[in-house]
PATORKOL-781185 format. One line per 10 residues: number of its first residue (from 0); for each residue x, y, z of C-alpha. Coordinates in steps of 0.02 Angstrom, whole numbers. Each point is the difference from the previous one (the first is absolute). Layout:
<rs>
NUM = X:Y:Z ~ ...
</rs>
This chain:
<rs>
0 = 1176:716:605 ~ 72:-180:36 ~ 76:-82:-150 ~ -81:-176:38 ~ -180:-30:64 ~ -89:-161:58 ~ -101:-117:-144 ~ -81:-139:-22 ~ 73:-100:-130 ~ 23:-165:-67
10 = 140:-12:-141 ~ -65:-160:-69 ~ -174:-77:-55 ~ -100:-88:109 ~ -126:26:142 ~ -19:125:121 ~ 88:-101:144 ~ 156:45:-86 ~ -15:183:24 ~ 112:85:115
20 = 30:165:80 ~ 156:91:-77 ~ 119:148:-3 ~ 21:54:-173 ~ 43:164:-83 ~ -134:138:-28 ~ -27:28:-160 ~ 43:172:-84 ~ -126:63:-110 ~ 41:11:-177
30 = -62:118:-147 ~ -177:47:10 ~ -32:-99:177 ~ -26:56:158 ~ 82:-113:184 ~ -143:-41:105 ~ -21:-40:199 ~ -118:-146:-15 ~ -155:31:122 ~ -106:-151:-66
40 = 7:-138:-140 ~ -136:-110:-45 ~ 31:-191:-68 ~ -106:-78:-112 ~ 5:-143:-112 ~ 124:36:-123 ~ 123:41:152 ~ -47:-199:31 ~ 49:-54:-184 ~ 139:104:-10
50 = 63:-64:167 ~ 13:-186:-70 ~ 12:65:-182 ~ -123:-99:-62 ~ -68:-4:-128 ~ 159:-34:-91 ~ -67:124:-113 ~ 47:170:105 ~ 177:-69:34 ~ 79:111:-179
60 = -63:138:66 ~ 28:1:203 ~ 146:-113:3 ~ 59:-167:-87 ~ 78:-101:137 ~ -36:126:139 ~ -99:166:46 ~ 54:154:-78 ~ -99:69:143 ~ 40:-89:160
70 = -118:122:93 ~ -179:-37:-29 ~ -139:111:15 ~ -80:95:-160 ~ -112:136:86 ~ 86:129:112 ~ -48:149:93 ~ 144:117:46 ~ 79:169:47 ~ 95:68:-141
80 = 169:29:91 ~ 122:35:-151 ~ 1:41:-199 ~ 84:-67:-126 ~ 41:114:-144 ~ -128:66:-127 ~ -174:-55:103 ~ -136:90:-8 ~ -148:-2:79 ~ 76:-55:169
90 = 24:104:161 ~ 139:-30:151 ~ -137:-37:144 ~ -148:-55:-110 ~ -99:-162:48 ~ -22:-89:-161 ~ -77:-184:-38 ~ 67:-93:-175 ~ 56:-180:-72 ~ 174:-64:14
100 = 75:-49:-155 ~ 27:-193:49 ~ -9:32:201 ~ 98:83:147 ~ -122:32:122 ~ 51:-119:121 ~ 136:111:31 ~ 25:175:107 ~ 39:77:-164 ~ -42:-13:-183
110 = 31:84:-140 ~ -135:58:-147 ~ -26:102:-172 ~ -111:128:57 ~ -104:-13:-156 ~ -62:-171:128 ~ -65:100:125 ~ -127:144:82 ~ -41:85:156 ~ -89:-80:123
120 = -151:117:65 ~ 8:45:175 ~ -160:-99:60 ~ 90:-163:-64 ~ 125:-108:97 ~ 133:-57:-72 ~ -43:-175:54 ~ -167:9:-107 ~ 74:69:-146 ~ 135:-130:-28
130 = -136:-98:-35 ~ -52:78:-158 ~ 124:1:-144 ~ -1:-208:-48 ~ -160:-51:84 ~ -124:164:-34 ~ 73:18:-163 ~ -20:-146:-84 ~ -174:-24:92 ~ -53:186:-100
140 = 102:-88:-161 ~ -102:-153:5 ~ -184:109:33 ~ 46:110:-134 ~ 55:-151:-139 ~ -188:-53:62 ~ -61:159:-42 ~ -87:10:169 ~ -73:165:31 ~ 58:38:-189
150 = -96:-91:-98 ~ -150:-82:72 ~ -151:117:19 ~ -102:-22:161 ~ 57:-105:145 ~ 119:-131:-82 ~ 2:-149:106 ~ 189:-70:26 ~ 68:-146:36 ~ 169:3:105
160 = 105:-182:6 ~ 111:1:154 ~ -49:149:78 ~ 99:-2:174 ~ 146:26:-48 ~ 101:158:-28 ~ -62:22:-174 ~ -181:-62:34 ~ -22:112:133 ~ 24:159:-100
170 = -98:-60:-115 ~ -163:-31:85 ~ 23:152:79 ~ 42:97:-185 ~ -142:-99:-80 ~ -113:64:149 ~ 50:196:-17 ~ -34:-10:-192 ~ -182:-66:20 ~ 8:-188:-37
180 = -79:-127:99 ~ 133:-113:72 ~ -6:-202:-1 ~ 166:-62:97 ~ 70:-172:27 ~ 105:-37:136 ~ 21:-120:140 ~ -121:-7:126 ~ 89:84:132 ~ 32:137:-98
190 = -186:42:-52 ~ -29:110:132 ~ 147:131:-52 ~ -39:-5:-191 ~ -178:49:29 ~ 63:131:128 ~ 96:69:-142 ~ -161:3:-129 ~ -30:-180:-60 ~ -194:-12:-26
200 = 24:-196:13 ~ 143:-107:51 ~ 26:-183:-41 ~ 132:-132:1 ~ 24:-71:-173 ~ 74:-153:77 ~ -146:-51:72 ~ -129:74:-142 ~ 68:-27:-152 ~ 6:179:-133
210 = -85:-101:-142 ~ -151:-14:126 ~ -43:194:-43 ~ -114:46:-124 ~ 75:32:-181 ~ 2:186:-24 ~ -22:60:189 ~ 176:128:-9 ~ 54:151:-90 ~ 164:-48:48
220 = 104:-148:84 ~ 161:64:71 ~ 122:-168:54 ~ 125:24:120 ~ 130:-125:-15 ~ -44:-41:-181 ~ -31:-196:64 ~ -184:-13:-18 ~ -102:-122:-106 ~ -145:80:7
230 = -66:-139:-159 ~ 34:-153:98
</rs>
């Protein structure tokens, strides 16, 4: 295997005009983690925040005055191609799906603990399920804090803020699968998708306002971004 490998990195904060394609060294799996060849990432938000390290809030953890992870990319798909000592539950040749710890997918190779990870079934690309760590799971986190399909006898009827998105999107579709009736907002243009994915009824809550709705109409309101006044 080549020592170096291609990666797109940007060493300091800012915006994503300052990332650049790089040579750097592949990394060499340490105790407990497996080396894998990257087949997909997915990007979501955070990748965003973390990119301009804002809020100033994440910066003791990923990096005061730069990126301990100049790589972005939190979700990763790969071929597990070498093992570092003690793992278990990894395989030479097996197809796995995990989260990074702080990124590296942007690169040809990445190391990860293997506790992170499991096999991708056959009838899945890769491509898919690097989708699925961030976004899917805290879209099942959210449903289940909501106690949808847990605690709400009958059809609950939900109420999903910002449903287009990464997030949003697995969660109308996870709120559909456990029996709730969906209510989305998005924009406009995205209406068409969300109901696609199970959304009952889509509206934009820019143009009608949430504290239009009858008191008392949801089981559950899931928000999104966490920016919604729904009182005002």
């Amino acid at each position: 295997m080549n020592r170096s490998m291609q990666a797109w990195s940007r060493e300091t904060y800012g915006p994503a005009d300052g990332v650049t394609l790089q040579s750097i060294p592949v990394p060499t799996p340490g105790r407990g983690e497996v080396l894998l060849r990257v087949r997909a990432t997915a990007l979501n938000a955070g990748d965003v925040r973390l990119l301009l390290g804002d809020p100033l809030l994440v910066r003791p953890v990923y990096g005061l005055t730069r990126p301990k992870h100049p790589v972005r990319g939190m979700e990763v798909a790969g071929t597990v191609v070498a093992l570092g000592p003690d793992v278990v539950g990894a395989e030479l040749g097996e197809v796995v799906v995990g989260e990074l710890v702080g990124g590296g997918g942007l690169g040809e190779y990445v190391s990860v603990p293997a506790a992170r990870l499991v096999p991708i079934p056959p009838d899945i690309a890769p491509e898919s399920a690097a989708c699925l760590p961030v976004a899917g799971g805290t879209a099942w986190q959210a449903l289940d804090l909501a106690g949808v399909g847990l605690a709400h006898a009958g059809t609950p009827r939900v109420l999903i803020i910002g449903a287009s998105g990464g997030v949003g999107t697995f969660a109308v579709q996870l709120a559909a699968l456990r029996g709730a009736e969906v209510w989305a907002t998005c924009r406009a243009r995205n209406a068409p998708l969300v109901e696609r994915l199970g959304a009952v009824r889509t509206f934009d809550h820019r143009e009608s306002p949430l504290a239009d709705l009858p008191a008392g109409r949801f089981d559950a309101i899931v928000d999104i971004a966490g920016g919604c006044r729904c009182g005002s």
